[in-house]
C-alpha positions as CSV (number, residue, x, y, z in Angstrom):
1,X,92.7,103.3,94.2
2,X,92.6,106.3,91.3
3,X,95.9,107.3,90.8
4,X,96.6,110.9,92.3
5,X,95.4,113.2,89.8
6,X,98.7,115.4,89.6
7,X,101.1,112.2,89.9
8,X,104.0,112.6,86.8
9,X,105.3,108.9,87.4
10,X,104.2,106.0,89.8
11,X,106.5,104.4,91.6
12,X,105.8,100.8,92.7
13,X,107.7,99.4,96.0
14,X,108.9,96.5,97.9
15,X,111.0,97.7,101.1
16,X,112.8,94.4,101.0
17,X,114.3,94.8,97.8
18,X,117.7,96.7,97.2
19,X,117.4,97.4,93.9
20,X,113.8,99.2,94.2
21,X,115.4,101.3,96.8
22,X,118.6,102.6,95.1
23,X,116.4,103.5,92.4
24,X,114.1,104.9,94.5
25,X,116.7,107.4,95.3
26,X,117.5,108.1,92.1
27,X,113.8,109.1,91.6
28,X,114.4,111.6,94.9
29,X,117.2,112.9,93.0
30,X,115.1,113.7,89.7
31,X,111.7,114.7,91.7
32,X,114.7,117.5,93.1
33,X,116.1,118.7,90.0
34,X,112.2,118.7,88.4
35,X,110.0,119.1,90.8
36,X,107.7,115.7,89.6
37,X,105.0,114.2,91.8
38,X,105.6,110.6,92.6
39,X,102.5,108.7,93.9
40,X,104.1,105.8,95.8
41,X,102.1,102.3,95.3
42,X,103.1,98.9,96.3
43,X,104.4,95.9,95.0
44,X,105.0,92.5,97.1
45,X,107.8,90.0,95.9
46,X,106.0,87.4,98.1
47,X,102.9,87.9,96.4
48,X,104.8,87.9,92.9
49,X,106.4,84.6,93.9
50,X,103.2,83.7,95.7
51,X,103.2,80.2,93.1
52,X,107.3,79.7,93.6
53,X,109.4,77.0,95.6
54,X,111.8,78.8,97.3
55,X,114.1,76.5,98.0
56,X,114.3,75.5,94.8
57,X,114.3,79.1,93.4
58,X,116.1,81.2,96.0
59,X,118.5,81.2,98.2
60,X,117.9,80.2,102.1
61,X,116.2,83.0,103.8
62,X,114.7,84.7,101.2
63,X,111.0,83.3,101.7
64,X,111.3,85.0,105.3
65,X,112.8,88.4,103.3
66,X,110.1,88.8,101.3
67,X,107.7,87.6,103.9
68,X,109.1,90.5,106.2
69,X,108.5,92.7,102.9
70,X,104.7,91.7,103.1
71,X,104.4,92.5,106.6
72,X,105.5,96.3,106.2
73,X,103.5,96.4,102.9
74,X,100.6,95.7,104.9
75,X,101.5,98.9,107.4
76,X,102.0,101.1,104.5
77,X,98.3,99.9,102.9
78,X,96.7,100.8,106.4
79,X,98.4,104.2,106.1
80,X,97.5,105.3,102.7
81,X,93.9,103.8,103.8
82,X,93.5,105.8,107.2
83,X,95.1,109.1,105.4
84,X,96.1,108.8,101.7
85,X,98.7,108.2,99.1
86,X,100.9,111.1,100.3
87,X,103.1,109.8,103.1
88,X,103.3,106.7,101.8
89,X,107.0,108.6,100.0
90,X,108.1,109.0,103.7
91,X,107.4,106.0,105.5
92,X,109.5,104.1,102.5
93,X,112.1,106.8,103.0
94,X,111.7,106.0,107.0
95,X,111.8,102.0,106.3
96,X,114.4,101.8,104.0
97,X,116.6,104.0,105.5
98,X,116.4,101.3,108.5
99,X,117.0,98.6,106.0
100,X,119.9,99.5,103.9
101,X,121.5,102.6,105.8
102,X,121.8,100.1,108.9
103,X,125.9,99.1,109.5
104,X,126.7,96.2,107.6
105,X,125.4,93.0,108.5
106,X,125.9,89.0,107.6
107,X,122.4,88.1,107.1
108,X,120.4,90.5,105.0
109,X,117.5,88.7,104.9
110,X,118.0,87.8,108.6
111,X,118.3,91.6,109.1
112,X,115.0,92.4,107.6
113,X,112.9,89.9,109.1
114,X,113.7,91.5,112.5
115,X,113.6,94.9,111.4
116,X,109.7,93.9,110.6
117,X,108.8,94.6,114.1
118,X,106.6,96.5,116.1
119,X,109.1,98.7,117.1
120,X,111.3,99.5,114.5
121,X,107.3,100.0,112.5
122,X,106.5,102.2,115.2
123,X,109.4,104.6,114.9
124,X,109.1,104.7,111.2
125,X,105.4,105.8,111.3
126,X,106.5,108.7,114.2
127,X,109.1,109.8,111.0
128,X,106.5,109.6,108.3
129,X,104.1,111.8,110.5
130,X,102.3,108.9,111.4
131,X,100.3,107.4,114.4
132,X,101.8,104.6,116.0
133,X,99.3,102.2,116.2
134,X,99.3,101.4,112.8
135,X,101.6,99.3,113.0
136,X,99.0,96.5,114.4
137,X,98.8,96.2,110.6
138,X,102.0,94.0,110.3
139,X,100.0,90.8,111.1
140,X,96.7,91.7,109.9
141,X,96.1,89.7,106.5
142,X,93.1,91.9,105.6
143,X,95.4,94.2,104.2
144,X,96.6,91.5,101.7
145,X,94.4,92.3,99.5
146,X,95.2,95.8,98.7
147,X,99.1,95.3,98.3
148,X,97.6,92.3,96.3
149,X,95.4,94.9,93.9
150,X,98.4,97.1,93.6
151,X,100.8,94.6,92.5
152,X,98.4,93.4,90.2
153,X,98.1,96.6,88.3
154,X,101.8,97.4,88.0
155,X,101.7,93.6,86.3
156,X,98.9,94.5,84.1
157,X,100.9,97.5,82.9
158,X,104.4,95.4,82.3
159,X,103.3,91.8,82.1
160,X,104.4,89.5,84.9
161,X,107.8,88.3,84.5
162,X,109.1,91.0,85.9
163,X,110.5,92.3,89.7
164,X,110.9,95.5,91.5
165,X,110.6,98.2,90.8
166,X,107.8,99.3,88.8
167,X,107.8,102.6,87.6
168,X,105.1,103.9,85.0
169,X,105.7,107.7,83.5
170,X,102.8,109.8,82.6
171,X,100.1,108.1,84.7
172,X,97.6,107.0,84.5
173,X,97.6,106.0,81.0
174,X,101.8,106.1,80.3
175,X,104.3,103.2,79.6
176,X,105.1,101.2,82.7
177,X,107.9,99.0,82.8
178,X,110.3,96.9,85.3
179,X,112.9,99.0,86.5
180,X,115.6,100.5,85.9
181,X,117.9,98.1,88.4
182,X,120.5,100.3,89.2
183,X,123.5,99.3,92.0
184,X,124.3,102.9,92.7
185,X,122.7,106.0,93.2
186,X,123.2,108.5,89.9
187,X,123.5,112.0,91.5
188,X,123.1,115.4,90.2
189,X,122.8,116.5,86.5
190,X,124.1,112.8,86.0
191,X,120.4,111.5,87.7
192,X,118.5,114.0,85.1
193,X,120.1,112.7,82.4
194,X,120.3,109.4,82.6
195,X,116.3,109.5,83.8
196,X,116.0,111.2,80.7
197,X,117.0,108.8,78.5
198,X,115.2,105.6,80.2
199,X,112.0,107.7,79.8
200,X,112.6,108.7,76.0
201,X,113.5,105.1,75.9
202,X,110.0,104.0,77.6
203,X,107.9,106.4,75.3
204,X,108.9,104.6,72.6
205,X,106.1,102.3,71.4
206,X,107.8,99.3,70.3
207,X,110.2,99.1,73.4
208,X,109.8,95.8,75.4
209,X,113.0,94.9,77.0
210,X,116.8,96.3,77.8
211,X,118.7,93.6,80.1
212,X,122.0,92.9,82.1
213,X,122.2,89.7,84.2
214,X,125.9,90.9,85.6
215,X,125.6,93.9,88.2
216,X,128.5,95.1,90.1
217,X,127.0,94.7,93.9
218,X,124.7,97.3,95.4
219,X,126.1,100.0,96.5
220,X,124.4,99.6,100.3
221,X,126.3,100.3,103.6
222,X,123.7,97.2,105.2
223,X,126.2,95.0,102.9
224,X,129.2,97.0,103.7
225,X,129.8,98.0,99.9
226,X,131.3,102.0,100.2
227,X,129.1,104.4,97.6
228,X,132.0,106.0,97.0
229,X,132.9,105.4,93.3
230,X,135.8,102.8,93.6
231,X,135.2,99.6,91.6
232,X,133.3,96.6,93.3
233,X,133.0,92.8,91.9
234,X,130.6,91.7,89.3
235,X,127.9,89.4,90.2
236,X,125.4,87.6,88.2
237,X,122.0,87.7,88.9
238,X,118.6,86.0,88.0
239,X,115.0,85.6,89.4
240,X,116.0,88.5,92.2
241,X,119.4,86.8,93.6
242,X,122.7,86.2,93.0
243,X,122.8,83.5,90.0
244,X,125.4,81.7,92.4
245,X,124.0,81.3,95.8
246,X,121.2,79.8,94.0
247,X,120.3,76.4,94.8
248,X,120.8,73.8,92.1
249,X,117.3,72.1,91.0
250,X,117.1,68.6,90.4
């Protein structure tokens, strides 16, 4: 699919991961201030870690995360197939609001897997301005091969060690490039300004890589960690999890 003619920046998705949402909101804090067009396109972390042993590389449960992930990937192709690119920005809004807005939970992974469901898909859709029934799409492997397309180009624009989210400015020929991974929401003049500098950043053309493995935890009410501004742990992450609830490989 041609990217949408008007588009400033694409933003590439996976509803299962926190990280692409919190800076998804970012985004909806810029697109406010500036009045940017985002064209929403997806990105699967199953299909990323299509060649990966999980239980070697993740954490338990997040094979069935990211599978979940696929699942309402596959809803959101069928929508922007059946009536374009523009509500895709709603039914992620409608999705991950379920997902990381939801009260605080044990299981995250767990948590998503079930929200993958007719029902909770249903409900999202009636949000988005949606019909119902496409949420038949959640088991329907056809659609693979779109998200599969998309997530291909967002890795032919940043190369493919990489997660979510994918974000390329100035579309369709501009930089592209993983992230930012943010663990709370910048708000405000604050969100302008600090998207200002990743994307002067970006422009430049010999920029490749600006890394962190130690986040303080996502700021998500799902994982019961307040947005409110008070200091939260440090954790160390690698390959999309927490470097210590990794399993040890042999």
């Amino acid at each position: 699919m041609a990217a949408t003619a008007a588009a400033d920046l694409r933003f590439w998705f996976d509803p299962v991961c926190p990280f692409a949402w919190l800076t998804s909101r970012w985004v909806h804090e810029v697109v406010a201030a500036r009045g940017y067009a985002v064209e929403w396109r997806l990105v699967s972390l199953r299909l990323l870690n299509a060649d990966v042993d999980y239980d070697s590389h993740f954490p338990a449960g997040y094979e069935a995360g990211h599978g979940a992930g696929l699942r309402l990937l596959r809803v959101c192709a069928a929508a922007r197939d059946a009536h374009g690119p523009e509500p895709l920005g709603a039914l992620y809004t409608a999705l991950g609001t379920r997902i990381w807005d939801a009260e605080p939970v044990e299981d995250p992974m767990a948590h998503q897997a079930r929200l993958a469901s007719a029902e909770t898909v249903t409900t999202a859709l009636a949000e988005a301005g949606l019909p119902g029934e496409l949420a038949t799409a959640l088991d329907d492997e056809r659609w693979d091969a779109d998200v599969q397309a998309d997530t291909d180009l967002a890795l032919s624009l940043t190369g493919r060690d990489v997660g979510t989210p994918i974000i390329q400015v100035d579309p369709p020929d501009g930089t592209g490039f993983f992230g930012p991974v943010v663990s709370r929401v910048p708000r405000g003049e604050e969100a302008v300004e600090l998207w200002d500098h990743v994307v002067g950043l970006a422009r430049f053309p010999g920029f490749a890589e600006l890394k962190r493995s130690l986040r303080e935890q996502p700021r998500l009410r799902v994982l019961g960690v307040a947005d409110d501004g008070a200091a939260v742990a440090e954790e160390d992450w690698h390959a999309g999890s927490r470097a210590g609830d990794r399993p040890t490989q042999d």
